[in-house]
Each structure stands twice: as structure tokens, then as C-alpha cells.
N, C-alpha and C positions, 0 to 999 in steps of 0.2 A: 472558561479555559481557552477556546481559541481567538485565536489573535487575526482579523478577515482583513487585509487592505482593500476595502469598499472602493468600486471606481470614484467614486462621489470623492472622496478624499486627495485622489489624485489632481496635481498641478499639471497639466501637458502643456507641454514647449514645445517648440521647433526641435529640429533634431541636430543644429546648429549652437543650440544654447549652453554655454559653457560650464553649466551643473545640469545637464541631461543624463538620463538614462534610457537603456530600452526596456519595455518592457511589452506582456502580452494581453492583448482584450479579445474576450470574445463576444460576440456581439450577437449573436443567434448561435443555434445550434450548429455546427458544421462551418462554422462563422467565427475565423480565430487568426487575429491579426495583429502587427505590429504597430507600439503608440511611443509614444518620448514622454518622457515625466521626468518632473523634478526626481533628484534623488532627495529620498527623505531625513528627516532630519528625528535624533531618538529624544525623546523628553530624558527628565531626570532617573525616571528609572529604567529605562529599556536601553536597547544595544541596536547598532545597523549592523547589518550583515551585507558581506559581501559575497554574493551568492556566486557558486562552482559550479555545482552540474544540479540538478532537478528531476528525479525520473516522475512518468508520464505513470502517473498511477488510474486504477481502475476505475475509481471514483470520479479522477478528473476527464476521462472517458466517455463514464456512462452521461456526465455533465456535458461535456464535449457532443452528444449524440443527441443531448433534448431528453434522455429518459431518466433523469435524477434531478428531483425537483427540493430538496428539504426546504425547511420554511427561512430559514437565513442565505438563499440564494433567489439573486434578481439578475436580468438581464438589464441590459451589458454585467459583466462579470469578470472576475479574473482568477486562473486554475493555478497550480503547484503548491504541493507541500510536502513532499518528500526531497528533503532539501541537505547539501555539502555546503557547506562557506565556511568564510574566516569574519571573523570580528576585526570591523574595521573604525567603529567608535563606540564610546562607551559614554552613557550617563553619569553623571558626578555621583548620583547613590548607588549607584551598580557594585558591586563589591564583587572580586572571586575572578570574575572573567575580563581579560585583559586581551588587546588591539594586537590581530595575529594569533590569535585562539583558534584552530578549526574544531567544528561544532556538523553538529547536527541538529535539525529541526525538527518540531511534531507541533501539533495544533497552530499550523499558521497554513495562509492563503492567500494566494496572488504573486509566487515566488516563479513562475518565466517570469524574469525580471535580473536585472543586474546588483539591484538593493532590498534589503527590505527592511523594515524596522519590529522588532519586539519586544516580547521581557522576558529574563532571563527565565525565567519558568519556561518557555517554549525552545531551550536548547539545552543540551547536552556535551561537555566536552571532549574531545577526544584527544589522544594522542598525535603529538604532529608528523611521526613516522605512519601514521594513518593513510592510507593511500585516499586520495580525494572521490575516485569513480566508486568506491564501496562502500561510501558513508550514506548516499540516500535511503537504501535501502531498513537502516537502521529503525527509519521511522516506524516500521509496519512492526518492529516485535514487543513493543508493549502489549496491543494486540492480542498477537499470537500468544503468548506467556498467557495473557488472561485466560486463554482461549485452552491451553494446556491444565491449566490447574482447574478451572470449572468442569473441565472432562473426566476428571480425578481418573485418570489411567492409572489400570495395574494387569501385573503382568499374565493374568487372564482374560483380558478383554482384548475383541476385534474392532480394530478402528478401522474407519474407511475416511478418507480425504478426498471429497467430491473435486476437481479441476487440481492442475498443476502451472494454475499462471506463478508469477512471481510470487505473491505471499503462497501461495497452498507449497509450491518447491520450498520456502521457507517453511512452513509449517510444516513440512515432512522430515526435515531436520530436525525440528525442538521436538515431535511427536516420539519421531525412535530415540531419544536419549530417555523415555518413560518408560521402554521397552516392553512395549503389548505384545499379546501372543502373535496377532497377526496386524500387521500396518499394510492397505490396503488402498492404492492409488489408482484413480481413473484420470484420463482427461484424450484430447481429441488430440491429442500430437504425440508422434515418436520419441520424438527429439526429449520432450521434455520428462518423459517416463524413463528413457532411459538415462538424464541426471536423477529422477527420483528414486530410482534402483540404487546409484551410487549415492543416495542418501539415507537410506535405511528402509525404503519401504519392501514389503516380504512378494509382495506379488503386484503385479503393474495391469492393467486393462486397458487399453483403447477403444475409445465409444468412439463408434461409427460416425455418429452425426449428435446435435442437440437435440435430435428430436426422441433418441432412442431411450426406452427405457433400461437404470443400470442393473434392477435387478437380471434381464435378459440378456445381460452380458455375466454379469458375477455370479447368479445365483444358483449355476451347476455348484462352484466350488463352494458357495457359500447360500448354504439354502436357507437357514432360519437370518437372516441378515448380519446387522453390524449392532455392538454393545451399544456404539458409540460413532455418531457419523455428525463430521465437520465438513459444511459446505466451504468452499472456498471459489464460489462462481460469481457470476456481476447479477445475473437476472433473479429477480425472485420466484420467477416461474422451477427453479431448480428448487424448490423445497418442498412440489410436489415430488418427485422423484427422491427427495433426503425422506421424508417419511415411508416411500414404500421400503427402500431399504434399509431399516432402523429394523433391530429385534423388538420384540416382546421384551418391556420396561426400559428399553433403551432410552438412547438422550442423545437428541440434536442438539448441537453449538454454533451459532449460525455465526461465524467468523463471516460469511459470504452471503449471497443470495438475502440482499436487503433492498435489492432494486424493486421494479413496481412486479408486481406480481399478474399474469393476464388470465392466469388458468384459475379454476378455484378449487379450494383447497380442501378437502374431506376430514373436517374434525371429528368427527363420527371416526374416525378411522386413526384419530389422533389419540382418543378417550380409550376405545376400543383394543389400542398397543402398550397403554398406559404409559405412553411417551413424553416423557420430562425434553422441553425446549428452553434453551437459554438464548439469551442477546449476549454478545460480549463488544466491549471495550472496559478500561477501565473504568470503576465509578466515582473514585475520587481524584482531588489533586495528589494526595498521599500516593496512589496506588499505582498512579500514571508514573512520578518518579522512580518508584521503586522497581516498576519492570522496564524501564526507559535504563536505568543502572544494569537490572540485572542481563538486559540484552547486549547491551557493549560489551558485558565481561563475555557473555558467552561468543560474539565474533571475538574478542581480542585474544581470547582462549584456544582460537583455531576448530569451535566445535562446531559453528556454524559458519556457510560459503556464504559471501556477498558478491562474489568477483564473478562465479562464472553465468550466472544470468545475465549478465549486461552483455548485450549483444550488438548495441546499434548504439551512436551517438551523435547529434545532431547538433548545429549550433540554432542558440535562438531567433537566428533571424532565418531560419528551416522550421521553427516552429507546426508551421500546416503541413509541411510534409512528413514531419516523425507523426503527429498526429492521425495522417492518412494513412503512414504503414502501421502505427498501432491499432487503427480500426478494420484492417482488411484480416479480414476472417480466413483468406487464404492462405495468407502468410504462412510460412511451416515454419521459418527460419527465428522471425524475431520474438525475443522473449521480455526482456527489459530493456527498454529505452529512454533512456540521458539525454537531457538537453544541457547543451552545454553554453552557460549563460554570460562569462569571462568575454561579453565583447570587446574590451579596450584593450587587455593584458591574457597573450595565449598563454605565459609562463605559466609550465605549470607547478604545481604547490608540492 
């Protein structure tokens, strides 16, 4: 399913070279800098994209940081895949999508870059009344969607939504459209709890710090815990704290907190709640399309915001510095942030 531009695969030129592009390497941890490469060229059945803006997603992050290792990343590497662009050429068997298409991407890698190549499988079309800064976000609601229907919400059950980064804000939108008794949000910023109020959640909590336990914050109001608790955090050490607060036979859906884990974990304690944990993404190619569909309709339906997260936008050749304010933990202010990758042409789409 995904589509990686391996550095290995990259031609680098001079930055002088008349089919150059820019794009990003990271070469160590904290180690993220600018290279020239060919722009690439699609075979017969894939498409180039001309890539718009890029948000700086969690995953490319916890990568960015040296603490996400899966088995198909090596160092030197390349991050982005929450991707805006247009179709700028098409392979002769490509059918359907046409040059001036804007799209959105999913399962692709190495997009801080100006180009990228893939197959039509890895995009989605959009509308070209589509505003360009609010299509990356698109990527994350296949995801979510899965992540709503394995929770099988009804309107007796208490949900809790561990963090309010960018996807868990998003998840708090598709969550209250299932309409549970209570939708119940944590995370460590003001700012972002109060957009989660103006997205349906019933009650907001602010945790002190990472270190604090949630029930000692929630569990006056909520003493027997949650039906139903969806992490939406980077570290896996938050799925000791998703199990304390789960009911008796409840179900964790670990949208989040699939990073490395350092605390350990009491399955004793797991058997003991009779608590049902799910993985989600989707499992097929079928099923990837089918909430890839049904998340457009629901931004183009006005049911869910892409717009007001974006908070910061950077061009790619800032690349290390949106990455340093995505990484500073002090930050109050930034929520989402866009690199904006349009180095030849500001016009915007």
C-alpha cells in the first residue's frame, strides 16, 4: 500500500540544474536538511504530483526525534505524507485523473519536496474550489472513521479522547456526530480544548503535565471510568494511563500511543477489566478507499473543520525551523503546521 521515495532512489544535482528540485533529508535524528534531486519522472501507471503544502504530522515527529523506528525506515530518510498538490503529469495507463487535478495524498513518503511520484491508489480528488491549506489534513480520516466504527459508539456510552493534537481535534468532530452520552476530552493546552468544546466534546480537562495520572484529574466526575477510550497521543507510555481509565469491559482503540512504550504495562490488570484493545488503520485496500471517500464528503459537507488548526506555515526551505517549533513542548500557540513546498511558483491555487 505505501508508496516510500527511498533516498536510494534519488538522483541529487547541483541546485543550479535545470530539472532540479528541492527537497528534504534527514540524516540523523534532529538532523533535517535541505538536498536537490531530480524531479522524477511517473512510469506508465503512476502520476507526479506537484506538491502545495505538507503538514508536519506526529509520526514524522516522533521520526524526526529518533523514537519511531518501524521496520521499513533507515537512516538517511525522507518524512511527509500528509500532502495538498496538483497533478502535474500523468502516465499513458492512468485513466480518471487529469494534469491540474488537486488531490490529496495518503500512503506516500518523502513529500517536503517539490515533486513526488505515485499511483493513483495513493490519491484522492478533490474539488478545485477546495482551498489548498485544508486538504492535508484529509490524510488522517481514514484513520479516524476506522477508528469510530471499531468503537461502535451509541448513545449510552462515555467516550474519552486521550490528547487534542491535530488528529484527536479531528477525532472529536467525527466522534460527536455518533452522539455518546458523554464525549470527554483531555490534553495539556487551553487553546486546543477550547476549539474541542466548539466541536462537540461535553466536558474538557486540562492535565497538568505528562506525567499526571487522568484518572486524578477526571475521576471525581467520572469514577467508574470511560465505555470507551481512544488515545490520540505519540508515546506509547500513554496506554498505561488509557487502561487505568477504561471501565470494566470497556475497549481501547489505540488511534495513538503506538510509539515505543518505556513504562510497563499490567496485563493482569488488562484480563482483570475484561478490556477489549483494538489497532486501527485500515485493513484493506477496499476499506482505505472507502473512508478516504467517505472523509471528503464529510469535510465537503461542512461537518468537519480543516481550516482552523493550521496555525503556522513555513516555506520548505524553513523546513528545520517548523520542525523545532513543532517539537517544543512549550509552545501553547502552534497546533498544525504546513510547509509550504511551491518553491518556484507562490501563485497560489
Amino acid at each position: 500500500m505505501a508508496s516510500q521515495m527511498e533516498l536510494a532512489e534519488l538522483e541529487l544535482v547541483d541546485r543550479e540544474h535545470p530539472n532540479s528540485q528541492t527537497v528534504a533529508v534527514l540524516e540523523a535524528p534532529y538532523d533535517i536538511s535541505i538536498a536537490y534531486a531530480k524531479i522524477p519522472k511517473p512510469n506508465r501507471d503512476e502520476i507526479c504530483i506537484q506538491i502545495k503544502y505538507v503538514g508536519i504530522c506526529g509520526s514524522d515527529l516522533e521520526t524526526y526525534r529518533g523514537s519511531r523506528k518501524p521496520e521499513y525506515l533507515s537512516m538517511p530518510t525522507r518524512l511527509g505524507h500528509e500532502v495538498s498538490g496538483i497533478v502535474c503529469e500523468v502516465g499513458e495507463n492512468v485513466k480518471g485523473l487529469q494534469i491540474g487535478d488537486k488531490v490529496a495524498c495518503r500512503y506516500v513518503w518523502g513529500a517536503f519536496a517539490e515533486y513526488i511520484v505515485c499511483k493513483p491508489f495513493n490519491v484522492i480528488k478533490l474539488p478545485l474550489s477546495f482551498p489548498m491549506k485544508e486538504i492535508s489534513l484529509i490524510e488522517v480520516l481514514p484513520g479516524i472513521i476506522h477508528t469510530a466504527e471499531l468503537a461502535e459508539i451509541t448513545e449510552n456510552k462515555n467516550v474519552l479522547i486521550m490528547g487534542q493534537g491535530v488528529s484527536g481535534l479531528i477525532m472529536t468532530q467525527v466522534i460527536s456526530l455518533y452522539n455518546p452520552k458523554n464525549l470527554v476530552v483531555t490534553d495539556l493546552n487551553i487553546k486546543k480544548l477550547k476549539l474541542a468544546q466548539s466541536y462537540g466534546a461535553t466536558h474538557t480537562f486540562k492535565i497538568p503535565n505528562e506525567y499526571t495520572s487522568t484518572m486524578d484529574i477526571v475521576g471525581e466526575v467520572f469514577p467508574e471510568g470511560f465505555d470507551i477510550v481512544i488515545p490520540c497521543l505519540l508515546d506509547g507510555d500513554g496506554m498505561v494511563d488509557a487502561i487505568d481509565t477504561v471501565a470494566f469491559s470497556g475497549k481501547i482503540v489505540m488511534y495513538g500511543c503506538i510509539g515505543i512504550c518505556n513504562k510497563s504495562i499490567d496485563f493482569f490488570k488488562v484480563h482483570r477489566k475484561r478490556i477489549n484493545i483494538y489497532s486501527t488503520e485500515p485493513r484493506t485496500d477496499n476499506q482505505m478507499r472507502k473512508y478516504f471517500h467517505e472523509g471528503v464528503q464529510l469535510v465537503l459537507d461542512g461537518l468537519i473543520n480543516t481550516s482552523e488548526m493550521v496555525t503556522n506555515i513555513f516555506s520548505l526551505a524553513d523546513l528545520k525551523k517548523a520542525f523545532e517549533l513543532r517539537d517544543n513542548k512549550n509552545d501553547k500557540e502552534a497546533i498544525h503546521v504546513l510547509i509550504d513546498c511551491d518553491m518556484k511558483n507562490k501563485k497560489e491555487f
